[in-house]
C-alpha positions in Angstrom: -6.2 -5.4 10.1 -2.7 -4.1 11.1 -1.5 -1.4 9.1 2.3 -0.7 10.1 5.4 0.0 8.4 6.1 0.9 5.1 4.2 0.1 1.9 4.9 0.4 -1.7 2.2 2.8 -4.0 3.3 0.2 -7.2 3.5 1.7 -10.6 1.3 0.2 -13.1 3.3 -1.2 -16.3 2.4 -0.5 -20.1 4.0 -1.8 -23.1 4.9 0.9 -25.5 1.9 0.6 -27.3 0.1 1.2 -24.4 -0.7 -2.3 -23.5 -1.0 -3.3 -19.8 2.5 -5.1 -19.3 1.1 -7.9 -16.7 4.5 -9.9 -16.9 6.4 -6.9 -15.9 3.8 -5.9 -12.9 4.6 -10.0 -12.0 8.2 -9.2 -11.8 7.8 -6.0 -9.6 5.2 -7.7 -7.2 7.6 -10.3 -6.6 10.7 -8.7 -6.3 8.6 -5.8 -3.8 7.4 -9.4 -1.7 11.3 -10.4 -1.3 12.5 -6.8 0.3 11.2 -5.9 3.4 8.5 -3.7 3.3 5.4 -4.9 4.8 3.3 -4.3 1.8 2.1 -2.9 -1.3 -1.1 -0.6 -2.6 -2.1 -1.4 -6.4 -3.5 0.8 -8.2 -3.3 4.2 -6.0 -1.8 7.2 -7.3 1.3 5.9 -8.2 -0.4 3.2 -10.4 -2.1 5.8 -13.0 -5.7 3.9 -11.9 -7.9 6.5 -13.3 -6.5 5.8 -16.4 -7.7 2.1 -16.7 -10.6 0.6 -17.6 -12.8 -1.6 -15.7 -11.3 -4.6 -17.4 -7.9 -3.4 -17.1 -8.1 -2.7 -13.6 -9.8 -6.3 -12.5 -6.9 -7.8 -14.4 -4.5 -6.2 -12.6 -5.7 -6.5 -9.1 -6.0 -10.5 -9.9 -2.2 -10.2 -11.5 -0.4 -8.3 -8.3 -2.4 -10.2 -5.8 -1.1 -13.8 -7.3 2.2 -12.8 -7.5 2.8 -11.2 -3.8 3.5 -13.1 -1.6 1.0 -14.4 1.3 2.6 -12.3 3.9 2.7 -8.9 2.4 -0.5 -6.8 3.4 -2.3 -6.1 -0.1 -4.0 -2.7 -0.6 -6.2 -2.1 -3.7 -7.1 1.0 -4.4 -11.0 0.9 -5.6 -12.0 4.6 -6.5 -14.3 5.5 -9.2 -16.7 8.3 -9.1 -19.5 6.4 -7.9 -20.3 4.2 -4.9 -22.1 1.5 -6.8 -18.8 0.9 -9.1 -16.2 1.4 -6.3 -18.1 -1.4 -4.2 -18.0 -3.6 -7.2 -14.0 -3.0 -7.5 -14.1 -3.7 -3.6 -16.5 -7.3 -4.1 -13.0 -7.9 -6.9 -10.3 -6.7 -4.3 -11.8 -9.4 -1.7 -12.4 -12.2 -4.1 -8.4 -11.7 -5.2 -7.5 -11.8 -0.9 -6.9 -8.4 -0.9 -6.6 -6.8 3.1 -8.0 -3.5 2.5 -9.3 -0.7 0.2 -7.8 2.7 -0.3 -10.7 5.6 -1.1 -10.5 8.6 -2.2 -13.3 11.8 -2.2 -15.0 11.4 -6.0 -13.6 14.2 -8.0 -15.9 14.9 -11.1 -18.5 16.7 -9.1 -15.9 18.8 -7.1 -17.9 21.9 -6.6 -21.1 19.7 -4.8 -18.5 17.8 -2.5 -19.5 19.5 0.4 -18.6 18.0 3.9 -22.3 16.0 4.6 -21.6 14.7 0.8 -18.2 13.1 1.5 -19.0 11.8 4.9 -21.6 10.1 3.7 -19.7 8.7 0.6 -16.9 7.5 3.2 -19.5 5.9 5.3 -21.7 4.0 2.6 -18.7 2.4 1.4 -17.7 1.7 4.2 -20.8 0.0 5.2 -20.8 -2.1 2.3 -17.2 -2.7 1.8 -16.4 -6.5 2.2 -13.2 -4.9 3.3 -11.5 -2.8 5.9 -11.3 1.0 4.1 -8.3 3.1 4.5 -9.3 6.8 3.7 -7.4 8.3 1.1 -6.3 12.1 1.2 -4.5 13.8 -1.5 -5.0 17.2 -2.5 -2.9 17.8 -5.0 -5.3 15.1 -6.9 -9.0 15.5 -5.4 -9.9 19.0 -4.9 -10.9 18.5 -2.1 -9.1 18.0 1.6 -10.9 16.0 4.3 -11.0 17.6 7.3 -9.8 16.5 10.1 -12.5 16.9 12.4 -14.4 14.7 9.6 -11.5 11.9 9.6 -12.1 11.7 13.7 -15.8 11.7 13.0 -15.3 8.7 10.6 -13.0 7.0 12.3 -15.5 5.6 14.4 -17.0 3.4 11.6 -15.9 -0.1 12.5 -14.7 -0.7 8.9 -12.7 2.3 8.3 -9.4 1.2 9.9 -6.8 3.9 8.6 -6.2 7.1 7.1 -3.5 7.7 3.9 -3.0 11.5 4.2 -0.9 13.1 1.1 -0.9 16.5 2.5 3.0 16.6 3.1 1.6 18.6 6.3 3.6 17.2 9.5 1.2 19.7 11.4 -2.2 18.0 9.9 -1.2 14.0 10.8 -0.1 15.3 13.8 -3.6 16.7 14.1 -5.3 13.7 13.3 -3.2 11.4 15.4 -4.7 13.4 18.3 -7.7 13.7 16.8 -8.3 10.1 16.9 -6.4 9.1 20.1 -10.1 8.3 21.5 -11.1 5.5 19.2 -11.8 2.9 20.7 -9.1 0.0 20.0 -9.5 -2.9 17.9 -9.0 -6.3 18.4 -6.5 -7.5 15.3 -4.4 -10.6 14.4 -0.9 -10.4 14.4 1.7 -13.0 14.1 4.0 -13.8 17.3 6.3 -10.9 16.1 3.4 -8.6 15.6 3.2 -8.1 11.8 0.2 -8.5 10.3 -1.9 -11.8 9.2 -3.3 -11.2 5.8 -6.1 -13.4 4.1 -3.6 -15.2 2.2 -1.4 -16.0 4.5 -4.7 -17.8 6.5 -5.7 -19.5 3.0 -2.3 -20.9 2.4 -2.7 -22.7 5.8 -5.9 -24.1 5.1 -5.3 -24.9 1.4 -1.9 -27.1 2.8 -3.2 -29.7 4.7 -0.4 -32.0 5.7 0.4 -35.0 3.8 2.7 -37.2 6.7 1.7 -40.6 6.3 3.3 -42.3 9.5 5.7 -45.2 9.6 3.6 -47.3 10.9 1.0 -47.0 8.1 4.1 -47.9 5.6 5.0 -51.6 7.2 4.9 -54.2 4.4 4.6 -51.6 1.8 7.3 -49.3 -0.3 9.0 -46.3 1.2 7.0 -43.2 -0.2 8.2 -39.9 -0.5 6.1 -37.6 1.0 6.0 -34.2 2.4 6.4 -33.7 6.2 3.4 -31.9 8.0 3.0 -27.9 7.4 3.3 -26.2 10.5 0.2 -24.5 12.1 -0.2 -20.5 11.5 0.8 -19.3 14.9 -1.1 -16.1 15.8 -1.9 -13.6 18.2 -4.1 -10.9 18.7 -2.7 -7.3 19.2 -4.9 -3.9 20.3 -4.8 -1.3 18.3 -6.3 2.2 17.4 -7.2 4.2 14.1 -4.1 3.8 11.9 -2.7 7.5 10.4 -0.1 6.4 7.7 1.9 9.7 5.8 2.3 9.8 1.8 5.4 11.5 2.1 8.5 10.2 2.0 10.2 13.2 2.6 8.4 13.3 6.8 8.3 9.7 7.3 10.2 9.9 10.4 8.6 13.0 11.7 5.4 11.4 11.2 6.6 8.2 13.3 7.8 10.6 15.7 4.3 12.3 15.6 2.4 9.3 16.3 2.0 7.6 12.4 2.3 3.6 12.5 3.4 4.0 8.7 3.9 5.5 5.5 2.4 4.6 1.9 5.2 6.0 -0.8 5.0 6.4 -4.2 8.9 6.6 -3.8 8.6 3.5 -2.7 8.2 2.2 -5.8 11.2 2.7 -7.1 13.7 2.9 -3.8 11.5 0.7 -1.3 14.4 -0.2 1.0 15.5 2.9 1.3 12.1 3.9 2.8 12.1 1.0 5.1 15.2 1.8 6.6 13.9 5.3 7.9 11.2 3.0 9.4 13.6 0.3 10.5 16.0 2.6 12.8 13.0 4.4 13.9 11.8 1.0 15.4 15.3 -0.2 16.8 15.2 3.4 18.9 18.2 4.8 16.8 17.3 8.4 16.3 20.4 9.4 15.0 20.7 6.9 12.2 17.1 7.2 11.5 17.4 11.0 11.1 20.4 10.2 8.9 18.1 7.6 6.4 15.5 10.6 6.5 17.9 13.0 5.1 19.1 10.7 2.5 15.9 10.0 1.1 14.4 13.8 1.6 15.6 15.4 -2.0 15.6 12.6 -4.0 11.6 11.9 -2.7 10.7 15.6 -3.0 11.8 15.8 -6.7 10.8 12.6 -8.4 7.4 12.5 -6.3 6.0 15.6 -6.4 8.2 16.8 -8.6 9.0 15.4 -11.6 5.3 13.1 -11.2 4.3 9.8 -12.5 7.0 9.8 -15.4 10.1 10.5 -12.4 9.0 7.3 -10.4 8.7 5.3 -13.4 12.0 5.8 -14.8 13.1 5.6 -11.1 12.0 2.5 -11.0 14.1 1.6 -14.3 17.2 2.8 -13.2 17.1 0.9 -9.8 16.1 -2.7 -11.4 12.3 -2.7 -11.4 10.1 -2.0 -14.7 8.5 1.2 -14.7 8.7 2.2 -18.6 6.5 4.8 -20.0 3.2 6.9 -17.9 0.0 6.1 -20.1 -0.7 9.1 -22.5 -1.7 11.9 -21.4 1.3 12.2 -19.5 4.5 12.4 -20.9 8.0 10.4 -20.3 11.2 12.5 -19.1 13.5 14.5 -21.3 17.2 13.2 -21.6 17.5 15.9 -18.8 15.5 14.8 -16.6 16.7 11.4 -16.7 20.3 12.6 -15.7 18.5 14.5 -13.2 16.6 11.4 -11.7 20.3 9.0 -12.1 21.9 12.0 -10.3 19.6 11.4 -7.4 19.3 8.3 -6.8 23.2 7.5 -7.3 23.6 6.7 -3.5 19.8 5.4 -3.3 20.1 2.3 -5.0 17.8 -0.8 -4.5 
């Protein structure tokens, strides 16, 4: 599976009662499928996951996954703290035509997550993963750091494909891009402009057989209207290695520079085209303007991110057209202050 560009970590929305709002996650899905990002992880970070329940969660993997559309890539993030329940959230990822899982360490047991611990955790879900696994990295979170050495050690397992690393360290993705320069390449669909080919995108074009009934079978009869034939998925196949994708909007561009093929961005849920056009000039070999996107994005990213949490990128995502509302209790919504602090940074950065 091609992993490559810039993806959205989607926020979860609640009513105020607390209520999963699935007509408002509808709403974002769809609006994230028309911009041009290449796709979307639900429930990561970003999505408040560990505060759903099991039901919760399956209903909102089914939810996002019918309303993107077929040819964003669709990442479900699948972690509980054991490997019998995160498979089961993975056999509900593939069934909805999900592309990939995003894993994290287990984080109840902190102190016995030693290194032969993890790896194995990594590689049993892996091995039992109906799909492709994207490691999953964040610190701040887990209490634990996966070290590189181990991600080039596990990046040989034919089913983990890709690495999210939340580190905000430009020196540790650049150390695992060389880490994993030797893996060996895999064979991937693509489509003639070499984007990705997601499940759904191969399901729509089986599930819309054409329904051309030539002239010829009309003579004598009525004129019917009918639909004219639905072209064939046109596809190729493109070679690629192990897939090191930043969390941080603030270094996307450094990471590209560094050998990243993307970024997954919790500030991408709430200024997604502005993330993409760091990517985008990075692409069309336009350093300067690329380094100029960068810097635009940089504060804004830092503060409502890592900053201001959860609660920032939800009203974020308010202020710039998308429903983010309140986090789930525990945490806490903004102050009146920080609101004017979030509308003060994203007053150039709208979506």
């Amino acid at each position: 599976m091609l992993i490559e560009g810039v993806f959205a970590a989607v926020t979860t929305p609640f009513y105020p009662d607390e209520r999963v709002y699935y007509r408002k996650l509808e709403a974002n899905i769809a609006r994230y499928s028309r911009s041009l990002i290449a796709g979307m992880v639900v429930l990561g970070s970003t999505g408040e996951a560990p505060a759903l329940d099991d039901t919760e969660t399956k209903e909102v993997l089914r939810t996002a996954a019918e309303a993107a559309a077929p040819e964003k890539v669709l990442i479900a993030g699948v972690n509980r703290e054991s490997l019998r329940s995160v498979l089961e959230l993975a056999e509900v990822a593939a069934k909805a035509q999900y592309d990939a899982v995003l894993v994290r360490t287990p984080t109840y047991y902190s102190t016995q997550m030693t290194p032969d611990v993890v790896a194995n955790y990594f590689r049993a879900v892996a091995d039992r993963s109906p799909l492709p696994v994207i490691l999953y990295n964040i610190p701040r979170c887990v209490p634990y750091q996966i070290p590189v050495e181990m991600v080039a050690e596990l990046a040989q397992h034919p089913n983990i494909i890709a690495i999210k690393d939340s580190s905000g360290s430009l020196e540790r993705i650049k150390g695992i891009v060389e880490a994993t320069k030797s893996v060996l390449k895999r064979t991937v669909t693509v489509t003639p402009i070499f984007e990705a080919v997601t499940g759904r995108m191969l399901k729509q074009a089986i599930a819309q057989p054409s329904t051309f009934v030539p002239a010829a079978d009309l003579a004598g009869g009525p004129a019917l209207a009918v639909a004219p034939p639905v072209p064939a998925l046109k596809t190729r196949t493109k070679e690629v290695g192990f897939q090191v994708l930043t969390g941080s909007a603030s270094i996307i561009l450094p990471s590209l520079e560094a050998g990243a093929s993307g970024a997954i961005l919790g500030f991408g849920a709430c200024a997604p085209e502005a993330c993409y056009e760091v990517y985008f000039a990075w692409k069309e070999r336009d350093p300067a303007l690329a380094a100029e996107k960068q810097n635009r994005i940089a504060e804004a990213s830092t503060r409502i991110t890592a900053g201001l949490g959860i609660a920032g990128v939800k009203y974020a995502c308010d202020f710039n057209g998308y429903y983010g509302g309140y986090p789930r209790l525990p945490l806490l919504p903004l102050t009146a202050a920080q609101k004017a602090e979030v509308e003060t940074l994203l007053a150039e950065i709208r979506n």
